[in-house]
PDB file of N, CA, C and O in Angstrom:
ATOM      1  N   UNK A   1     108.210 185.072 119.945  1.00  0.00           N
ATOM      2  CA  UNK A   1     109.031 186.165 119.464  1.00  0.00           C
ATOM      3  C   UNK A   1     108.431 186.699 118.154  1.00  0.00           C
ATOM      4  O   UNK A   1     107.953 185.847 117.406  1.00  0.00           O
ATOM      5  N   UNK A   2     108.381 188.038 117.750  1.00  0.00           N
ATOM      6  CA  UNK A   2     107.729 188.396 116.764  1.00  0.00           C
ATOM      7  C   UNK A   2     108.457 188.521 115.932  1.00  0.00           C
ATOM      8  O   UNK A   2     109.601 188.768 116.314  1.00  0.00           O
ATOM      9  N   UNK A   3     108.297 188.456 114.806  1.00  0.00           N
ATOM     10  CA  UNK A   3     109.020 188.941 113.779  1.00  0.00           C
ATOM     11  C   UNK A   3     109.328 190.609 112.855  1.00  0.00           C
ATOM     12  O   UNK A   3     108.495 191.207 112.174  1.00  0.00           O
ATOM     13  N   UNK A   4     110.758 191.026 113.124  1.00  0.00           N
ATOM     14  CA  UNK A   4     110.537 192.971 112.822  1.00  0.00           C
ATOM     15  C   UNK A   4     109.737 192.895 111.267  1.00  0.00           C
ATOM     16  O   UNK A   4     109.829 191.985 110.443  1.00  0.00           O
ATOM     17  N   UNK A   5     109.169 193.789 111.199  1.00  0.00           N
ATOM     18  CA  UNK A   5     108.860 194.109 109.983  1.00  0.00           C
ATOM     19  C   UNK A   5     109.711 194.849 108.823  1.00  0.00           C
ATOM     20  O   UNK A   5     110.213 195.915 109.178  1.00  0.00           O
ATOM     21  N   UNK A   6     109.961 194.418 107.409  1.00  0.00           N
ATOM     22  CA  UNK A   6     111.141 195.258 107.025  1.00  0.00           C
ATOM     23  C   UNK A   6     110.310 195.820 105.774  1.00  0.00           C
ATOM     24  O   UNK A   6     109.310 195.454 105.156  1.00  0.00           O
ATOM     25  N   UNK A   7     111.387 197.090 105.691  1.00  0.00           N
ATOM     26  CA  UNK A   7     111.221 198.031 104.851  1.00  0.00           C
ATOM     27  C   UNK A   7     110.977 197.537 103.216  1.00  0.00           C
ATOM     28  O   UNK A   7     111.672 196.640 102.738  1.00  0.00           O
ATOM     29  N   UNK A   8     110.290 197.983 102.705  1.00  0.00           N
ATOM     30  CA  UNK A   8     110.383 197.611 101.113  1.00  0.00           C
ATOM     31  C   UNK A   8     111.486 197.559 100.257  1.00  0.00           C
ATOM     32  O   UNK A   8     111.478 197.032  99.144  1.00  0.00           O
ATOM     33  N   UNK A   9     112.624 198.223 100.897  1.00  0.00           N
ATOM     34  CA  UNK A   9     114.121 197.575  99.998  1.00  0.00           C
ATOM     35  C   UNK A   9     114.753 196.638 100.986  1.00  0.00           C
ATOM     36  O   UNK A   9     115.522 195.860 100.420  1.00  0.00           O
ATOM     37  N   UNK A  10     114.679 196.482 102.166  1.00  0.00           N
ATOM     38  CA  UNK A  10     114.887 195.077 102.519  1.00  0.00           C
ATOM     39  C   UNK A  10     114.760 194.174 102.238  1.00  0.00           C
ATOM     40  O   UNK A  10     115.608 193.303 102.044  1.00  0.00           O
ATOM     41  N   UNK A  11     112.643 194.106 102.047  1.00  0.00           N
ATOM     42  CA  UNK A  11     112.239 192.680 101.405  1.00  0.00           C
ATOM     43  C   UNK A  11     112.751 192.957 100.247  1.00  0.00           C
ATOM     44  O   UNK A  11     113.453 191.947 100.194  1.00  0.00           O
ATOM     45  N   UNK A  12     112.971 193.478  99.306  1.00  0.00           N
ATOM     46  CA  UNK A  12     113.686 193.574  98.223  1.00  0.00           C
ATOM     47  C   UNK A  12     114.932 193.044  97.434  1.00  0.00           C
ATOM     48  O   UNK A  12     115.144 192.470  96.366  1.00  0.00           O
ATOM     49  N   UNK A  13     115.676 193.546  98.538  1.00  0.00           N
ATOM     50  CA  UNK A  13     116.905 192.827  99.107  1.00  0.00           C
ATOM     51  C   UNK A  13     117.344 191.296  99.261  1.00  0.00           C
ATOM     52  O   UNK A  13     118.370 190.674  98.990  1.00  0.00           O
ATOM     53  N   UNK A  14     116.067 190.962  99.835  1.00  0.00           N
ATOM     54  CA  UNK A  14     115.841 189.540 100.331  1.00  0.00           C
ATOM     55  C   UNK A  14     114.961 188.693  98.834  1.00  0.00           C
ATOM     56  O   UNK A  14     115.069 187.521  98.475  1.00  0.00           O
ATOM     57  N   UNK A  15     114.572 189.212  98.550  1.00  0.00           N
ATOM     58  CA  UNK A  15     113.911 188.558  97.301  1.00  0.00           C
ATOM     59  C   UNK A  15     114.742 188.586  96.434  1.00  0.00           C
ATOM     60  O   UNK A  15     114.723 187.565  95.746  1.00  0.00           O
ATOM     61  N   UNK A  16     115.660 189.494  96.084  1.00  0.00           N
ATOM     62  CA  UNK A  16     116.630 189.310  95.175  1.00  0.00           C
ATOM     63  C   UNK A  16     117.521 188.009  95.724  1.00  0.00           C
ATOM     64  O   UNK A  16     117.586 186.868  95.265  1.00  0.00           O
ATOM     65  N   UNK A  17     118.062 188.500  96.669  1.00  0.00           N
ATOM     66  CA  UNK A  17     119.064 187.507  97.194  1.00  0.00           C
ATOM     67  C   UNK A  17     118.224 185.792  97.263  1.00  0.00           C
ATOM     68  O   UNK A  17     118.966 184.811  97.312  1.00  0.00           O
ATOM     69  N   UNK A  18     116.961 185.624  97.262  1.00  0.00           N
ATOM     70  CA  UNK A  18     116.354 184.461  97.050  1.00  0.00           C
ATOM     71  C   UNK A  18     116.811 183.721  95.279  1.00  0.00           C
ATOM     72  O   UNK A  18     117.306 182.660  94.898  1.00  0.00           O
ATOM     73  N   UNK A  19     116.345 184.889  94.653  1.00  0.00           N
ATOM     74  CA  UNK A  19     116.311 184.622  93.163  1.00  0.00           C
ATOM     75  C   UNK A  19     117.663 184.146  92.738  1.00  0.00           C
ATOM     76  O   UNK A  19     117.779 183.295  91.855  1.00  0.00           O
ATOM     77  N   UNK A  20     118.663 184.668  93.335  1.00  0.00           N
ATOM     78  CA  UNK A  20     119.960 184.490  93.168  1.00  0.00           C
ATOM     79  C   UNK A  20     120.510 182.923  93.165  1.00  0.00           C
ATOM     80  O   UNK A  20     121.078 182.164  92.378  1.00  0.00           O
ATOM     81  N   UNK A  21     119.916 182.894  94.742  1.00  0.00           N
ATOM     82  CA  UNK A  21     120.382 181.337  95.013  1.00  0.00           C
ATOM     83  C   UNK A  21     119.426 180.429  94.243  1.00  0.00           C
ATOM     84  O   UNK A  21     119.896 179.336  93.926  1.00  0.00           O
ATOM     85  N   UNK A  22     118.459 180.629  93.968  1.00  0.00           N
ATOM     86  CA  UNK A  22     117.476 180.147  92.547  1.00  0.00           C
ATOM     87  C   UNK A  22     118.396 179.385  91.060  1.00  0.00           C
ATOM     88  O   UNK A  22     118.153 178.393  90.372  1.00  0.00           O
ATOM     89  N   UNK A  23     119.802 180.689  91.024  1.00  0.00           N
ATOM     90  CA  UNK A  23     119.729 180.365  89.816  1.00  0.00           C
ATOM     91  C   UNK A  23     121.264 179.579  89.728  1.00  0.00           C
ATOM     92  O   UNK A  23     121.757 179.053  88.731  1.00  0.00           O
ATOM     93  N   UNK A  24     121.855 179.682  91.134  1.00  0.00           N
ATOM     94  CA  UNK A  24     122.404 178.838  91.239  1.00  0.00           C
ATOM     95  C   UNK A  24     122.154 177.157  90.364  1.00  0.00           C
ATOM     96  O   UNK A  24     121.106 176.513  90.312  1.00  0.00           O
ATOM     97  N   UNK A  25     123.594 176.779  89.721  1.00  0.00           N
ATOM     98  CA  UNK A  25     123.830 175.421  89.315  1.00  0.00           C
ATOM     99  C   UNK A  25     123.943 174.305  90.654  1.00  0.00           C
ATOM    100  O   UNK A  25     123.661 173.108  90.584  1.00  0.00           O
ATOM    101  N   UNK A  26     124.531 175.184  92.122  1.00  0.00           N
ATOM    102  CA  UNK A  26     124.975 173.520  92.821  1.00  0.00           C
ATOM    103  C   UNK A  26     123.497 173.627  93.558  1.00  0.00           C
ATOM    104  O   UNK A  26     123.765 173.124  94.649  1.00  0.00           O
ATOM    105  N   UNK A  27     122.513 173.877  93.594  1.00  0.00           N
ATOM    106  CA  UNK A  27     121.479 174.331  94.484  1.00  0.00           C
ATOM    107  C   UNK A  27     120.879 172.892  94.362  1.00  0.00           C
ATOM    108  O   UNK A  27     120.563 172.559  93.220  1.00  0.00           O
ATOM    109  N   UNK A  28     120.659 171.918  95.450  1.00  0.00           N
ATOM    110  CA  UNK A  28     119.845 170.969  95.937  1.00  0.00           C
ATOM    111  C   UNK A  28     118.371 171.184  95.498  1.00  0.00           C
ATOM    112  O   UNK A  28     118.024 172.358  95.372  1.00  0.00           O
ATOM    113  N   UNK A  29     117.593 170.358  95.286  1.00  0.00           N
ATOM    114  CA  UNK A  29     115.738 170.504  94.947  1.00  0.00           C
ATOM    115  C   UNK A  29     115.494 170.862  96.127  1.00  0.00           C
ATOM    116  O   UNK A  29     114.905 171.939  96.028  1.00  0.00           O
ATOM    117  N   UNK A  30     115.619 170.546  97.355  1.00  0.00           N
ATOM    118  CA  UNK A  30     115.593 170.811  98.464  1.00  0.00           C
ATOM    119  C   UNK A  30     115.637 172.135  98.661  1.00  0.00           C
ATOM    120  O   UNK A  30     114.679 172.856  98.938  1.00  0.00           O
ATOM    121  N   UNK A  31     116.912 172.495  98.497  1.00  0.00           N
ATOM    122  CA  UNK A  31     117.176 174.229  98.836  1.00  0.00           C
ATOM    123  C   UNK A  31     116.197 175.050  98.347  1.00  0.00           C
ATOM    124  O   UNK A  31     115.301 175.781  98.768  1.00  0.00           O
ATOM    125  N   UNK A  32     116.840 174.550  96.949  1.00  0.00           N
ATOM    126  CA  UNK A  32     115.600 175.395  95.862  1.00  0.00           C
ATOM    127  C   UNK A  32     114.550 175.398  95.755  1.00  0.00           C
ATOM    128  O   UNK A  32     114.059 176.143  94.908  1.00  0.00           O
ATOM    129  N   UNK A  33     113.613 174.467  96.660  1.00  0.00           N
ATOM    130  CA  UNK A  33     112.543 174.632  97.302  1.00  0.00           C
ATOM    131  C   UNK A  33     111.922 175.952  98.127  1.00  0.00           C
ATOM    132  O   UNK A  33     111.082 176.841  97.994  1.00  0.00           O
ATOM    133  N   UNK A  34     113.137 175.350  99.272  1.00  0.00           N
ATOM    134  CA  UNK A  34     113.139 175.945 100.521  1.00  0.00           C
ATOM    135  C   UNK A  34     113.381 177.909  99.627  1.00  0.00           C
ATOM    136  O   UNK A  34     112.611 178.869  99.647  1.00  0.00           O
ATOM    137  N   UNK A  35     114.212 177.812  99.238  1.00  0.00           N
ATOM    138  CA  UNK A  35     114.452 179.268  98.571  1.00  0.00           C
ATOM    139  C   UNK A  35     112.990 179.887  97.765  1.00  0.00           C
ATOM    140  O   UNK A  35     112.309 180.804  98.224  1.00  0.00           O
ATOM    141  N   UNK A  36     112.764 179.307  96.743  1.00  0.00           N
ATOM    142  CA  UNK A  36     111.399 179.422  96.114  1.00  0.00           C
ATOM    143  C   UNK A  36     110.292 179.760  97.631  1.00  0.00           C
ATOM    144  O   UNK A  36     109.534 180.718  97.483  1.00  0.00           O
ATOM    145  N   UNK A  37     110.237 179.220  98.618  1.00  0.00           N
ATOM    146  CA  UNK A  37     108.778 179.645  99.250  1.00  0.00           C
ATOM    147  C   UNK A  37     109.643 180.828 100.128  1.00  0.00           C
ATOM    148  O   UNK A  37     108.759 181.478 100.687  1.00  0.00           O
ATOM    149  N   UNK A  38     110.697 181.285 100.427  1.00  0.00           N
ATOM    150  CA  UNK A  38     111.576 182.188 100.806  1.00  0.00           C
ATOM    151  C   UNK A  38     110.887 183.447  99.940  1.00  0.00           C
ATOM    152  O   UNK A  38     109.933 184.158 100.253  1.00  0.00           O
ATOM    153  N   UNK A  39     111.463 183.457  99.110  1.00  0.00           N
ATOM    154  CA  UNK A  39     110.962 184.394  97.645  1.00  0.00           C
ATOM    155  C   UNK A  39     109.853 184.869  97.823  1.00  0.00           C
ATOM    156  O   UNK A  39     109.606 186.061  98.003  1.00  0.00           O
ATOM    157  N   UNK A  40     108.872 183.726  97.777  1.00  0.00           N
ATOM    158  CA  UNK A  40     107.619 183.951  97.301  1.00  0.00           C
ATOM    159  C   UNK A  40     107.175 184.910  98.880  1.00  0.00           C
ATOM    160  O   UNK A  40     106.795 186.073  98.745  1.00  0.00           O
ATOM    161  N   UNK A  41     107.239 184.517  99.774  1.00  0.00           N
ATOM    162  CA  UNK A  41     107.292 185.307 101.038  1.00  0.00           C
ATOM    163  C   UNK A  41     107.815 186.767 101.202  1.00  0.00           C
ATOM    164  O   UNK A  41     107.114 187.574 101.813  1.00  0.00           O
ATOM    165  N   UNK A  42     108.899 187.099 100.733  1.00  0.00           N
ATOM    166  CA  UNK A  42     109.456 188.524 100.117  1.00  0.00           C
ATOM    167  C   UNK A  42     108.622 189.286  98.922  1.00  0.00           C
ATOM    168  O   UNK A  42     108.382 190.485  99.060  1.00  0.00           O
ATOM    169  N   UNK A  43     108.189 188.596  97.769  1.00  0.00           N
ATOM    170  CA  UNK A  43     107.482 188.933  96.950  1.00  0.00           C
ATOM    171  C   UNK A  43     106.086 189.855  97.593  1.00  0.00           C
ATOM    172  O   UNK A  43     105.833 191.060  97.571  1.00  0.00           O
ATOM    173  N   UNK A  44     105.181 188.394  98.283  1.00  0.00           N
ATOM    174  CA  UNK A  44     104.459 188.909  99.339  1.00  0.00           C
ATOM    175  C   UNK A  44     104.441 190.242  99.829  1.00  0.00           C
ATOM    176  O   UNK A  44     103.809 191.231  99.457  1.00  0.00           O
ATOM    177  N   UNK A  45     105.206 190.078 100.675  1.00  0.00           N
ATOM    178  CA  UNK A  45     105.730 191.338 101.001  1.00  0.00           C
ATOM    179  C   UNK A  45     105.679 192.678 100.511  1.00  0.00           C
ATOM    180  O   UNK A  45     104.835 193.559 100.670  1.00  0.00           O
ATOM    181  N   UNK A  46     106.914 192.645  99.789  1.00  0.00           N
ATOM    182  CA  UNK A  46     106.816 193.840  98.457  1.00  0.00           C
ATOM    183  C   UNK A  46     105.433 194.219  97.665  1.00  0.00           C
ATOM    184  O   UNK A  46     105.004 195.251  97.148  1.00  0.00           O
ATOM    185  N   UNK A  47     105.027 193.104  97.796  1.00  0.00           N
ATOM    186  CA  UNK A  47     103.924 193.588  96.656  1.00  0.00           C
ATOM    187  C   UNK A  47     102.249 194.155  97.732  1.00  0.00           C
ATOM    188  O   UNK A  47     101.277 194.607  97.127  1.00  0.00           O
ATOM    189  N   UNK A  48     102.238 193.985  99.470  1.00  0.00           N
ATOM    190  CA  UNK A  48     101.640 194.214 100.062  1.00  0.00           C
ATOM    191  C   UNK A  48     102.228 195.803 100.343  1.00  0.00           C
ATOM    192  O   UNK A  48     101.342 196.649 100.216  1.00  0.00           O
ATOM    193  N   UNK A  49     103.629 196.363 100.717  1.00  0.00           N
ATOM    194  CA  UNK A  49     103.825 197.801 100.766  1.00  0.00           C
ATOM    195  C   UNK A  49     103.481 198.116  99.684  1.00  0.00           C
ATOM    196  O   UNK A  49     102.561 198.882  99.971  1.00  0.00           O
ATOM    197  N   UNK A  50     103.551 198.092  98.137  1.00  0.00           N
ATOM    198  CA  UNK A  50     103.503 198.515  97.001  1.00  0.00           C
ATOM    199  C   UNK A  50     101.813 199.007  97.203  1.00  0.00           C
ATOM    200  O   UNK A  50     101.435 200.178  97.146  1.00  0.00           O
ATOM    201  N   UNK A  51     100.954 197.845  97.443  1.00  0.00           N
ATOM    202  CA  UNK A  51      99.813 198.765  97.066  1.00  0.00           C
ATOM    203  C   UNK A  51      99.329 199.502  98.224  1.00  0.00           C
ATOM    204  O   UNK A  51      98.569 200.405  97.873  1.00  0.00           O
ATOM    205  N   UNK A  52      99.552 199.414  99.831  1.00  0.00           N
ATOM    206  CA  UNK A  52      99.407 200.380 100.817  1.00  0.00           C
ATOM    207  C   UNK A  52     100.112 201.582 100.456  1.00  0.00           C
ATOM    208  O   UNK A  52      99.749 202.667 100.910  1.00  0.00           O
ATOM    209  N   UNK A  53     101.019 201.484  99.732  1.00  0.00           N
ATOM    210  CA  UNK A  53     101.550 202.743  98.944  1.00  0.00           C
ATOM    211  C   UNK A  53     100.991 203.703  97.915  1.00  0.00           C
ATOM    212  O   UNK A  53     101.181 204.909  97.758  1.00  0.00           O
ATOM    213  N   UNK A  54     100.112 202.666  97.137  1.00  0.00           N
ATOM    214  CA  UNK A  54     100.034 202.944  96.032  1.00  0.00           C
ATOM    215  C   UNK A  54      98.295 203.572  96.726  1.00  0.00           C
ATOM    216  O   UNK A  54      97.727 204.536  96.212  1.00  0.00           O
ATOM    217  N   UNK A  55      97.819 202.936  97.705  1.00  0.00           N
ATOM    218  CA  UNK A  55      96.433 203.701  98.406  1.00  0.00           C
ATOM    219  C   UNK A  55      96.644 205.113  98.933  1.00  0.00           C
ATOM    220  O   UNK A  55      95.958 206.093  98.644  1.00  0.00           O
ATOM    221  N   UNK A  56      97.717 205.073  99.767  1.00  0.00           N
ATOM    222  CA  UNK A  56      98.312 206.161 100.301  1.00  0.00           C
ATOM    223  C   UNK A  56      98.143 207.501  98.638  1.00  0.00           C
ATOM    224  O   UNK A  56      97.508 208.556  98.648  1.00  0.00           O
ATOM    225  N   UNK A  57      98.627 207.145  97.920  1.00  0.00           N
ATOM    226  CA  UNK A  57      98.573 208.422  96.881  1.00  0.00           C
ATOM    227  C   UNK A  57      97.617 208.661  96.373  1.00  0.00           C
ATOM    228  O   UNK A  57      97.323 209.798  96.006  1.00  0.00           O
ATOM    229  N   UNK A  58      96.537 207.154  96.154  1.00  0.00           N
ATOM    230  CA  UNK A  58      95.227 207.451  95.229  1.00  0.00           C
ATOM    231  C   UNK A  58      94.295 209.033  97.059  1.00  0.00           C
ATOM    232  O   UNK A  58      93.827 210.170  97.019  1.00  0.00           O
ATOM    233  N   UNK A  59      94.434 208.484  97.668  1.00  0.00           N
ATOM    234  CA  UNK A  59      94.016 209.483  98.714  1.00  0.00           C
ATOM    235  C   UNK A  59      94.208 210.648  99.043  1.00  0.00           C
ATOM    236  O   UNK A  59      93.420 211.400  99.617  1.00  0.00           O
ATOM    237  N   UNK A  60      95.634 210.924  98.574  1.00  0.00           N
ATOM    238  CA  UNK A  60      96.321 212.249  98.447  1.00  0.00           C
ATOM    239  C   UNK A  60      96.421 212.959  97.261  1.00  0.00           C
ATOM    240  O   UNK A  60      96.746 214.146  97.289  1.00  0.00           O
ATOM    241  N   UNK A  61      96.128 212.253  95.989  1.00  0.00           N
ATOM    242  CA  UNK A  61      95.715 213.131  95.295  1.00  0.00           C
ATOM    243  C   UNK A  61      94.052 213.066  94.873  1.00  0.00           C
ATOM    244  O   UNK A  61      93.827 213.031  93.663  1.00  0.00           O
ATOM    245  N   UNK A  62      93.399 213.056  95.389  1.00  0.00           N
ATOM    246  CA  UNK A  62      91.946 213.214  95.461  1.00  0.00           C
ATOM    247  C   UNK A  62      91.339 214.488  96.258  1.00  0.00           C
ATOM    248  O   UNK A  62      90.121 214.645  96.334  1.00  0.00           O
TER     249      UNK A  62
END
């Protein structure tokens, strides 16, 4: 099964909502593990549309 691809305020969305449970007090090392490579996966993300984005303009204004 593949996985959909989401929009840059989705992963957004989702990275926030990672950070959140991050800063949680009852959060297990465990969780907060599991959350931390969550994150970092959204981050990923975001920061892979950001610069296909950011190519997209260096091209269009040239």
């Amino acid at each position: 099964m593949t996985e959909q691809k989401l929009t840059f305020e989705q992963s957004l969305k989702k990275l926030e909502e990672a950070s959140e449970k991050l800063k949680s007090q009852e959060t297990s090392l465990e969780d907060a593990i599991k959350n931390y490579e969550e994150g970092l996966k959204y981050y990923k993300e975001c920061s892979k549309i950001l610069e296909e984005a950011e190519q997209k303009v260096e091209v269009l204004t040239k």
